[in-house]
N, C-alpha and C positions, 0 to 999 in steps of 0.2 A: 680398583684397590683390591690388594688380597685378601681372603678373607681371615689370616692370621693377623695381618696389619689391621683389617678392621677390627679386629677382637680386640686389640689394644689399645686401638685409639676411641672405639665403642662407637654407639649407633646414633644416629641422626634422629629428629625426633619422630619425623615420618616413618624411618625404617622401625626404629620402637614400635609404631604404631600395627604395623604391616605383620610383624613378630608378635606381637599382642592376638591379634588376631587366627593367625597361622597355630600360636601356641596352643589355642585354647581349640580351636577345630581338630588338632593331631592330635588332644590329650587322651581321646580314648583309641588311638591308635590307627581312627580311620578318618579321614575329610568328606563329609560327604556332600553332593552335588550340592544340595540345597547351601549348604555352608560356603561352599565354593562361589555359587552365585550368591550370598548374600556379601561375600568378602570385594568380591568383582564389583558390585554395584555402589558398595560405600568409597570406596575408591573412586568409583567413577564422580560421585553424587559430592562428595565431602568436600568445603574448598580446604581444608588442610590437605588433601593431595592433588591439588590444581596444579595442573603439568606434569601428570605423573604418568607413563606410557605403559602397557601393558607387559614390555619387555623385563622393564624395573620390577612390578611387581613379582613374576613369575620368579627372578634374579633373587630378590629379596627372600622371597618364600624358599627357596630352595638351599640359602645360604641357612637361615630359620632352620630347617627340617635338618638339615646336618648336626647342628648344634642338639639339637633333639634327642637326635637319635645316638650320643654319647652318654654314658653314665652320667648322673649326674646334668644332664641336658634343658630339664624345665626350669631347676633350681637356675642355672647358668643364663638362660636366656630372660627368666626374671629380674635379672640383678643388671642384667645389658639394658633390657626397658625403663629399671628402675631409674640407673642413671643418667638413662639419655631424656626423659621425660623431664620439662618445667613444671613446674606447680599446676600451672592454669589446663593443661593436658592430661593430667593424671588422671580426673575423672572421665575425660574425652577414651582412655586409653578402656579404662573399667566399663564404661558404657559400650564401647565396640566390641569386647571381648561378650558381655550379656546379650547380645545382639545376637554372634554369631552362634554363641552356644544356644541361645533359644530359636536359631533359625530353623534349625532341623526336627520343632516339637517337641526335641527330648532332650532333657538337659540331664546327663549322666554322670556317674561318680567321677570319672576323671575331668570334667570337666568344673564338676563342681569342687574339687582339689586344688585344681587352676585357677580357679576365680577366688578360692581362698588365699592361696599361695601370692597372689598377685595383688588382692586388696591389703594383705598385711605388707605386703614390702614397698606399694602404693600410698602407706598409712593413709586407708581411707574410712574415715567414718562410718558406722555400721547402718546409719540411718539411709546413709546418701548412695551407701552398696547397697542395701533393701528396694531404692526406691529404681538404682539405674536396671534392677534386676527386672523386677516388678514392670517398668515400664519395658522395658525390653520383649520379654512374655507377653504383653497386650497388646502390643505389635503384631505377633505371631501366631494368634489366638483366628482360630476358623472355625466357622456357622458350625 
């Protein structure tokens, strides 16, 4: 599929899921290792991406990084999660994004822009983003 024709017909939940991720590791403008391998490995580990081959994902992420990288690109790629997400995933979507962002110890302005950006268009409870944050960080908390 093209990715203009995807644009319109919008994203799969999994690819949501994949751009969620991607989103939130480029919002300060760099991915770094650690974020890359934390993204590789929930992919690998998660069964919502059961059969999912490493080709897709790299596909995915790179379709992601375009949309990005146009004016206006975070707000846009937000609005393609938004809709392509069911209910019962929205938190799935918020919890992998705090994940990624707390992978690399440092959770930064742009990032934390993103995860605003994405819990309001997400409409998700302030309690239930505190907690998937919170929980995410104690993941990635070292001696």
């Amino acid at each position: 599929m093209q990715r203009d024709e995807k644009q319109t017909v919008g994203l799969t939940p999994q690819e949501a899921l994949i751009y969620t991720m991607v989103a939130v590791a480029a919002s300060d403008r760099t991915i770094s290792e650690k974020e890359l391998a934390r993204i590789n490995s929930m992919v690998i580990q998660l069964p919502v991406f059961r059969d999912i081959d490493s080709a897709w994902l790299s596909r995915e992420a790179q379709d992601c990084g375009r949309i990005l990288g146009r004016p206006g690109g975070m707000e846009r790629v937000v609005r393609l999660i938004v809709d392509a997400l069911p209910m019962p995933l929205r938190e799935t979507a918020y919890a992998l994004a705090a994940e990624v962002a707390a992978s690399d110890l440092t959770i930064n302005e742009g990032e934390l822009d993103f995860l605003s950006l994405l819990a309001e268009g997400l409409q998700l409870d302030a309690l239930v983003r505190a907690a998937l944050e919170r929980a995410a960080n104690v993941r990635h908390r070292q001696v």
